[in-house]
C-alpha positions, -999 to +999 in steps of 0.1 A: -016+168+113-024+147+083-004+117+076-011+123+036-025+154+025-027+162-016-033+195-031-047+203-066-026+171-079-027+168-116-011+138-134-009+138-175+004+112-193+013+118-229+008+091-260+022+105-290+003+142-297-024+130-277-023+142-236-044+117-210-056+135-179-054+105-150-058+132-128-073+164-126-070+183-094-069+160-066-073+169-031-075+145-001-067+137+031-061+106+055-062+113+093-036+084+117-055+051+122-076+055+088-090+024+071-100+041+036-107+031+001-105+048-034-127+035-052-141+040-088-147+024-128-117+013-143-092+043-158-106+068-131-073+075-114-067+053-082-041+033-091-022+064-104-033+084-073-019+059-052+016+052-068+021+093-065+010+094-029+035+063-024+061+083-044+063+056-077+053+077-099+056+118-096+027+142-101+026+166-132+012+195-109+005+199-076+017+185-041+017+159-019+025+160+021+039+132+038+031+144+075+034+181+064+068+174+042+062+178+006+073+146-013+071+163-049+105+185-039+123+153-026+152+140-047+152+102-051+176+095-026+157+113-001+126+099-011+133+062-013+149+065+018+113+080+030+097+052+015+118+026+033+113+040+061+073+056+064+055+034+035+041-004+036+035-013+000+003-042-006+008-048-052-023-068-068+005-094-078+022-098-042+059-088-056+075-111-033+112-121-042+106-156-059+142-170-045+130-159-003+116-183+020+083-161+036+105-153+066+133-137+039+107-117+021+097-103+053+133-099+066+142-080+034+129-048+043+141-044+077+181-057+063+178-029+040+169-004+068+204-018+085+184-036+117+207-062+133+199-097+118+188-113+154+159-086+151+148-092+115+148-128+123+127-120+157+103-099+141+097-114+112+089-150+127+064-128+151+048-110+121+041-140+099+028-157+134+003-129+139-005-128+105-011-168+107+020-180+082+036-193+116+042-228+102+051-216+065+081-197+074+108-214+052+081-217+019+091-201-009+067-176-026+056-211-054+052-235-024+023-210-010-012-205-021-023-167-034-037-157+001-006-167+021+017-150-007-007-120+002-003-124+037+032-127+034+030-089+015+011-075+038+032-087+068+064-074+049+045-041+045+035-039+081+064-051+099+083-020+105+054-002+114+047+026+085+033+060+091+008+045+064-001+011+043-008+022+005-026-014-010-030-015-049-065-041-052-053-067-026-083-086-031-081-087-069-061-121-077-079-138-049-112-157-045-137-140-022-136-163+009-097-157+011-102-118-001-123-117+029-098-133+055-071-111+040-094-077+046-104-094+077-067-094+092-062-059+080-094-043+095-075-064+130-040-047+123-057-010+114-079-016+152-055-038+172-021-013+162-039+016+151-018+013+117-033+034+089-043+017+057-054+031+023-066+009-009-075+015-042-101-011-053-129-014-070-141-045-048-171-043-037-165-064-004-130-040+002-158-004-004-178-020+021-152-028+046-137+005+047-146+027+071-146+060+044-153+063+010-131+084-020-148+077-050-130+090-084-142+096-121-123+108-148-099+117-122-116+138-100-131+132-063-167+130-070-178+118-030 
């Protein structure tokens, strides 16, 4: 079974009298243990596609399964339960919680799924080891540089072990020698844990990293 599977997903934003197509008649799927990009110009759809798949934002037509349940007939209660539970979110702008230490960012998700605080204190100091924040567990998101505020995301988005990682341009706020370290890790997590990961980007370094290719225009799979 797919983990994500979309069918014939349509999204149509309206301005005024004037309707924008961000997507026309999508259809994709990600197999477990994926490492995948989306990838295409500015305004072709990948953001949007993504925050529909990760249930953000819902689809004007069409479906999306979520391991053969279809998100699009969820209510919101059910769905951001799902979400807390099967999603690992990666934003552009890291969307840590300014007031957390690294360790309380990471701990946030798992107190909000109800685990026991000796576990969310256990797994979060062994995340933000493995993800090489060991020593910066009691920073705060302004004491950290851009790549460790990353690497604290991605080990908040990994550390309850997702049925899949949806990552918005990861790379795009960082230089390329730390956008490389921070795909580098990734590509380590997605081999050593078999953890599925899908991006949107339009990185060139991230398209060449992945191991398969979607490629939107105009909202519409073109390859």
């Amino acid at each position: 079974m797919h983990v994500v599977q979309t069918e014939n997903l349509k999204k149509v934003y309206r301005d005024g009298a004037v309707a924008v197509n961000a997507l026309n008649g999508v259809d994709i799927w990600i197999e477990k243990g994926e490492f995948t990009a989306i990838a295409g110009p500015s305004g072709s759809g990948k953001t949007t596609l993504l925050n529909l798949i990760g249930g953000l934002d819902s689809p004007s037509e069409g479906g999306i399964l979520l391991e053969g349940r279809d998100i699009t007939k969820m209510g919101k209660g059910e769905l951001s339960k799902l979400r807390l539970r099967n999603l690992g979110f990666i934003f552009q702008s890291y969307n840590l919680i300014p007031v957390l230490t690294a360790r309380e960012n990471v701990e946030f998700v798992m107190l909000l799924q109800g685990e026991e605080r000796r576990t969310r204190l256990a797994k979060a100091e062994a995340i933000l080891k493995e993800v090489g924040l060991g020593d910066c567990l009691h920073r705060r998101p302004d004491e950290l540089s851009g790549g460790q505020q990353q690497r604290v995301a991605v080990a908040r988005a990994i550390v309850s072990e997702p049925k899949i990682v949806l990552a918005d341009e990861p790379t795009a706020n960082l230089d390329s020698k730390t956008g490389g370290e921070l795909m580098e890790l990734m590509q380590e997590l997605n081999e050593k844990r078999g953890m599925t990961f899908l991006f949107s980007t339009h990185d060139r370094m991230v398209m060449d990293r992945a191991r398969r290719l979607i490629l939107l225009k105009d909202g519409k799979v073109v390859s």
